[in-house]
C-alpha positions, 0 to 999 in steps of 0.5 A, a space after each residue: 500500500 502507499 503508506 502515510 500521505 498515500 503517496 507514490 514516490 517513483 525515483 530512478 535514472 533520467 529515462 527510466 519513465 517517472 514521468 510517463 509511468 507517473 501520469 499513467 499511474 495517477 490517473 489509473 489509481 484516480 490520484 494527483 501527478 506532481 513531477 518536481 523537475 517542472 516545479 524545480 524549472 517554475 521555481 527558477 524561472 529557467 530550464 534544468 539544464 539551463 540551470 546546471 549550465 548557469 549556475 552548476 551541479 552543487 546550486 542544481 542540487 540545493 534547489 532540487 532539496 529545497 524545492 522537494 522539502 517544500 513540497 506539500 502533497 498527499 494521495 499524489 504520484 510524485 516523479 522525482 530528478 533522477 539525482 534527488 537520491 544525493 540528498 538524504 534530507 529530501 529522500 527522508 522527506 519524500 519517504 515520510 510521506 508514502 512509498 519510494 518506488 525504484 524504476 530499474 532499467 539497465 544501462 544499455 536500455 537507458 542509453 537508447 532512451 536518452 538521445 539528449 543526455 547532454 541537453 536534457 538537465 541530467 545532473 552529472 560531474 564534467 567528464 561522466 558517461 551515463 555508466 558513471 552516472 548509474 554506478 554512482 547511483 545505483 546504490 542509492 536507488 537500492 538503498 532508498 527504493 521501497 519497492 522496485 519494477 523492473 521496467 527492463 524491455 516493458 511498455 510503459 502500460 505493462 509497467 503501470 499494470 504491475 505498479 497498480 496491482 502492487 500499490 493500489 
């Protein structure tokens, strides 16, 4: 079950289809869709990665813990930046109000997924691949993923499927 607040936190690498799978959820389940990278992007008044370009990783990822400790939400999914994981605070924050929920999709999967690694506002160190990325993280999303769907080769309507059964 969702847990206190009834929320639906989904966590995982950029292009592992929290937002897809977050607004397919939401309306299967009849709850709210809330996607922080677009209340990070409302709140700055810029782009993410127009914001990591600007003003660099460390701002990027104290405005996403600031924008996820303000968030005041119930009976909703949340889709979450793939880098909230680095902030023990938000992930504390997020956890107390229902159940995180690691989308798994591997490595090579992920690279055919994202064309756009470089524009889309992934939050990653100069000089990092995608591999580096997903190493570093991996273990975070492990560590704070409730429940885990692996999303590996699966429509987005197989995934939501799974998720409904095990969550609603």
């Amino acid at each position: 079950m969702t847990g206190r607040g009834g929320n639906i936190i989904l966590i995982g690498m950029p292009g592992a289809g929290k937002s897809t799978l977050g607004v397919l959820l939401a309306k299967a389940l009849g709850m709210e869709f809330v996607d922080t990278d677009l209340l990070i992007q409302r709140r700055q008044g810029q782009k993410l990665q127009e914001i990591l370009d600007r003003e660099g990783m460390e701002t990027f990822l104290r405005v996403e813990e600031e924008t996820i400790l303000s968030l005041r939400v119930r009976d909703s999914v949340v889709a979450t930046g793939g880098s909230v994981v680095y902030s023990p605070r938000a992930m504390a924050a997020l956890g107390s109000t229902g159940t995180l929920v690691y989308l798994q999709v591997p490595a090579a999967e992920l690279k055919r997924r994202l064309t756009n690694i470089t524009t889309r506002g992934v939050a990653m160190r100069p000089g990092c691949t995608l591999e580096d990325v997903l190493a570093e993280r991996l273990p975070l999303y492990r560590q704070y993923g409730q429940v885990t769907v692996d999303c590996a080769g699966r429509d987005p309507e197989s995934c939501v499927a799974e998720l409904a059964a095990r969550l609603g």
